[in-house]
DRENDO-1510 file (C-alpha; in Angstrom, 1 decimal, always signed):
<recs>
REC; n; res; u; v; w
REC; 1; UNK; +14.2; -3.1; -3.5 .
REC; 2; UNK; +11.6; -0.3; -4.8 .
REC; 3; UNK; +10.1; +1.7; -1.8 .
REC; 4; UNK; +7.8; +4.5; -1.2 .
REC; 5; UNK; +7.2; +6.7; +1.8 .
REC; 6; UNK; +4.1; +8.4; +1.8 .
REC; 7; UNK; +1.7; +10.2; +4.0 .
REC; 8; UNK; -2.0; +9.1; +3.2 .
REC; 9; UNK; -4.4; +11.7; +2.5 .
REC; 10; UNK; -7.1; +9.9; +1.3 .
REC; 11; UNK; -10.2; +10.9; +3.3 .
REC; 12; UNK; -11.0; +7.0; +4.1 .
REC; 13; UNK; -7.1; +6.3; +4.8 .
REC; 14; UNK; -7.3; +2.3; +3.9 .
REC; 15; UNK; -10.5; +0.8; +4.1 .
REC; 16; UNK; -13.3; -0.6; +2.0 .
REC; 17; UNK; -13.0; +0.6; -1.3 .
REC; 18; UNK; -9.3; +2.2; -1.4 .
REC; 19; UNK; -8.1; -1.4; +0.3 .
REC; 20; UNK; -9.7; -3.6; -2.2 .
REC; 21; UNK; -8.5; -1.3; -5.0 .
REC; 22; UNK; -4.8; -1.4; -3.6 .
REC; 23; UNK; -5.1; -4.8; -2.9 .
REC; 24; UNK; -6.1; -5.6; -6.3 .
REC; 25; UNK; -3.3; -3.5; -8.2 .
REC; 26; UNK; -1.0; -5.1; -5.1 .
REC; 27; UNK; -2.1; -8.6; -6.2 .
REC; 28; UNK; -0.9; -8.2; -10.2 .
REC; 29; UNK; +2.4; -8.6; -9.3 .
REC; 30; UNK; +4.4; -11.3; -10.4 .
REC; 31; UNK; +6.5; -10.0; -6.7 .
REC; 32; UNK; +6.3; -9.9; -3.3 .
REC; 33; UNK; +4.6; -6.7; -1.9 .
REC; 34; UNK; +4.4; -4.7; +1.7 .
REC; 35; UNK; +3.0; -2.5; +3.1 .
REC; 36; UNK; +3.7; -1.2; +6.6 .
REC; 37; UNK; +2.5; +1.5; +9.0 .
REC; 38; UNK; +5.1; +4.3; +10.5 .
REC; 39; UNK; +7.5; +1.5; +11.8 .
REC; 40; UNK; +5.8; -1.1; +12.6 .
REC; 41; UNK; +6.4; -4.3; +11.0 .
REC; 42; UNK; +5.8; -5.1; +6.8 .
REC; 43; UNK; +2.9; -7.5; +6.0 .
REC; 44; UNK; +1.7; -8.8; +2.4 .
REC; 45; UNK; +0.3; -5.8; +0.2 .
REC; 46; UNK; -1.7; -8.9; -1.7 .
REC; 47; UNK; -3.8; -9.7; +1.5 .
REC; 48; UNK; -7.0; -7.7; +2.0 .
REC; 49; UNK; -7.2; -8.9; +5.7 .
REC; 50; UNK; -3.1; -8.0; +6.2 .
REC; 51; UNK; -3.7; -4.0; +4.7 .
REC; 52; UNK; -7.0; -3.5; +6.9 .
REC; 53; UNK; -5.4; -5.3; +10.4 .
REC; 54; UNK; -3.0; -2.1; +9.8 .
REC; 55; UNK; -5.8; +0.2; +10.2 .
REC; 56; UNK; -4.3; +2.9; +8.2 .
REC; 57; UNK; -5.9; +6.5; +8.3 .
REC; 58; UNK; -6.2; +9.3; +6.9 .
REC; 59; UNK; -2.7; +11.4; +8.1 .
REC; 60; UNK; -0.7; +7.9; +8.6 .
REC; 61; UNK; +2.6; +7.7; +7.1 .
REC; 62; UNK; +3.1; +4.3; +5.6 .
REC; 63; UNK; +5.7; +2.7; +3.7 .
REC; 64; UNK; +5.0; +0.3; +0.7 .
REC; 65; UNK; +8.0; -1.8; -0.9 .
REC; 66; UNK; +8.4; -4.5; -4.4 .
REC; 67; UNK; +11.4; -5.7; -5.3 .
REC; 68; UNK; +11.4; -6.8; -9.3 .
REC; 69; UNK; +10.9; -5.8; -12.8 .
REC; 70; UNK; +8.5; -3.1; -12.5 .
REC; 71; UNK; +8.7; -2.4; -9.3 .
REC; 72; UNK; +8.5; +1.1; -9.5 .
REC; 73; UNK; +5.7; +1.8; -11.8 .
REC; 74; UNK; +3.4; -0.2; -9.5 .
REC; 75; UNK; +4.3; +1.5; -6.3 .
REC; 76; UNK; +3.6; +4.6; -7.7 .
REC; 77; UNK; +0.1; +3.2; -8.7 .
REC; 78; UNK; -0.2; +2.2; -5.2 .
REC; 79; UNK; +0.9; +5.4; -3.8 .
REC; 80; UNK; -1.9; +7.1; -6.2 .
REC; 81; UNK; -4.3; +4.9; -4.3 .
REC; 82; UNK; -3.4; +6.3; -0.9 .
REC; 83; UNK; -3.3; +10.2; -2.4 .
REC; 84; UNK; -6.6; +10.0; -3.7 .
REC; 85; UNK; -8.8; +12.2; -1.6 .
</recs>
């Protein structure tokens, strides 16, 4: 399992644009993605509704996981998402 712990600086933490962009890079995975908020519980990385329920902001540390062939590459795509300011 591929995880990344990240704090995120984006200025609009997860919402609107920077949620349907990371859901959208989330979603062409052929593997299961999460996301989840300091230590609260994982939900589906490929659900727009699932990433904004978590309400993320700017400052949150999150933690986003994948598990399978190219794991890594897209978590660090996702983790670009979040660092964008």
């Amino acid at each position: 399992m591929a995880e990344r712990k990240v704090t995120v600086t984006s200025e609009v933490g997860l919402h609107a644009r920077p949620a349907a962009t990371f859901v959208q890079t989330a979603a062409k995975a052929p593997f299961d993605v999460t996301i989840a908020k300091a230590d609260g519980p994982a939900v589906n990385a490929k659900s727009i509704l699932a990433v904004l329920s978590l309400d993320v902001e700017q400052g949150d540390f999150i933690v986003v996981a994948a598990e399978g062939d190219g794991a890594d590459e897209l978590l660090d795509e996702l983790v670009e998402i979040v660092s964008a300011s």
